[in-house]
C-alpha positions in Angstrom: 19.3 210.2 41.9 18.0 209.0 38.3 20.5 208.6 36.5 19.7 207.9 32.1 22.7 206.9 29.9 22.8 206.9 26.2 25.4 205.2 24.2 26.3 206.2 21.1 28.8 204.3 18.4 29.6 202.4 21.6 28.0 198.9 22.6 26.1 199.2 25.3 27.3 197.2 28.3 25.7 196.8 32.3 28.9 197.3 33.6 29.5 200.4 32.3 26.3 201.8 33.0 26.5 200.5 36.9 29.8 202.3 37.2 28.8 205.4 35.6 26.1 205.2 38.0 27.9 204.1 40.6 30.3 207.6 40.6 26.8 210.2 39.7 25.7 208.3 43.4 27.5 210.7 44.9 26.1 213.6 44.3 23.1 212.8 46.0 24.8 214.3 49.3 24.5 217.4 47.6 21.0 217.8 46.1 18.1 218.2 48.7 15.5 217.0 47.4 15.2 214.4 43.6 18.2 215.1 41.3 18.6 213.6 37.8 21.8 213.1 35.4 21.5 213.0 31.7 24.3 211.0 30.6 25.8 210.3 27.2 28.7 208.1 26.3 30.0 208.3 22.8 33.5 207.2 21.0 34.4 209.0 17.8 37.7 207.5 16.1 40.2 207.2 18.7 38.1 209.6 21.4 36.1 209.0 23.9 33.1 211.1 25.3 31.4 211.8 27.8 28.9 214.5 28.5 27.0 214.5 32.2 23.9 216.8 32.2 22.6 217.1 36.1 19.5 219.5 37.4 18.0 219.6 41.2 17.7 222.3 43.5 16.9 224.5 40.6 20.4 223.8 39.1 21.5 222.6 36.2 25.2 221.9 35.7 26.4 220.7 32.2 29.9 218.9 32.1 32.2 217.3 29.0 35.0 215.5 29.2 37.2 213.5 25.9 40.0 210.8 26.6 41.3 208.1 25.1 39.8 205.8 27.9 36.3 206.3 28.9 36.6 205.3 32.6 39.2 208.0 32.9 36.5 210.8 30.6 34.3 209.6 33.8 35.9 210.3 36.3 37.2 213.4 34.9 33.7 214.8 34.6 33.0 213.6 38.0 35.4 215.9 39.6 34.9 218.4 37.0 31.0 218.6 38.2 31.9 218.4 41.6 34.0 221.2 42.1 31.2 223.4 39.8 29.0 222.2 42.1 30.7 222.9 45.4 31.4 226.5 43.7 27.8 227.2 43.2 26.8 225.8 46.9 29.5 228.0 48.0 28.7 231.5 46.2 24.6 230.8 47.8 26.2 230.2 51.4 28.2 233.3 51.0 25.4 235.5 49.9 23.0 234.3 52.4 25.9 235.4 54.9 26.4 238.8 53.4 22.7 239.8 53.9 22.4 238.7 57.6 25.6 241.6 58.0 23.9 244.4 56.8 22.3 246.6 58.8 18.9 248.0 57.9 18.8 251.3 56.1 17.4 253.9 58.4 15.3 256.3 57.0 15.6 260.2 58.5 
C-alpha cells in the first residue's frame, strides 16, 4: 500500500510516519490489487487530528478521528476504517449471494 502523510502545525518526525504506516499495513489484506492512503496529521491547540483518506478496489473510504494524543487519534481511525471497510466487503458478499438464489423469471 502507498501510504502519503502530511503534517500540519506538527514537526514532522520518522517515527511517526513509520507507525502510521506501520498500522495502514494492514489493510493490504483487504485490497486486491494497489491501494493508497492519504494521510494528514494536524494539532490545533490542545487537539489532535487525524484524517486517513484510502481508495482501491474502486473504494474510497474517508475516516477522522480528534484526541488529545495522536497515537490514540491513530488507532482510532484504524479501527474506525476497518470496521467501514469490513461493512462494505460484507454488503458485496451478501449481494453476490442474493443473486445466485433467485430463480430465473419464466416467461409464459
Amino acid at each position: 500500500m502507498q501510504v502519503s502523510v502530511t503534517f500540519k502545525n506538527i514537526e514532522p518526525s520518522e517515527r511517526l510516519k513509520s507507525f502510521v504506516q506501520e498500522k495502514l499495513s494492514k489493510f493490504d489484506k483487504f485490497f486486491n490489487g494497489p491501494a493508497e492512503a492519504n494521510v494528514i496529521l494536524s494539532t490545533e491547540k490542545f487537539r489532535s487530528i487525524v484524517e486517513v483518506s484510502l481508495s482501491g478496489d474502486r473504494l474510497v473510504i474517508n475516516g477522522k478521528e480528534e484526541t488529545e494524543d495522536i497515537h490514540s487519534a491513530v488507532d482510532l481511525v484504524v479501527d474506525k476504517l476497518e470496521k467501514q471497510i469490513k461493512k462494505n466487503k460484507q454488503k458485496i458478499k451478501d449481494h453476490h449471494r442474493s443473486g445466485a438464489r433467485r430463480s430465473p423469471k419464466s416467461t409464459e
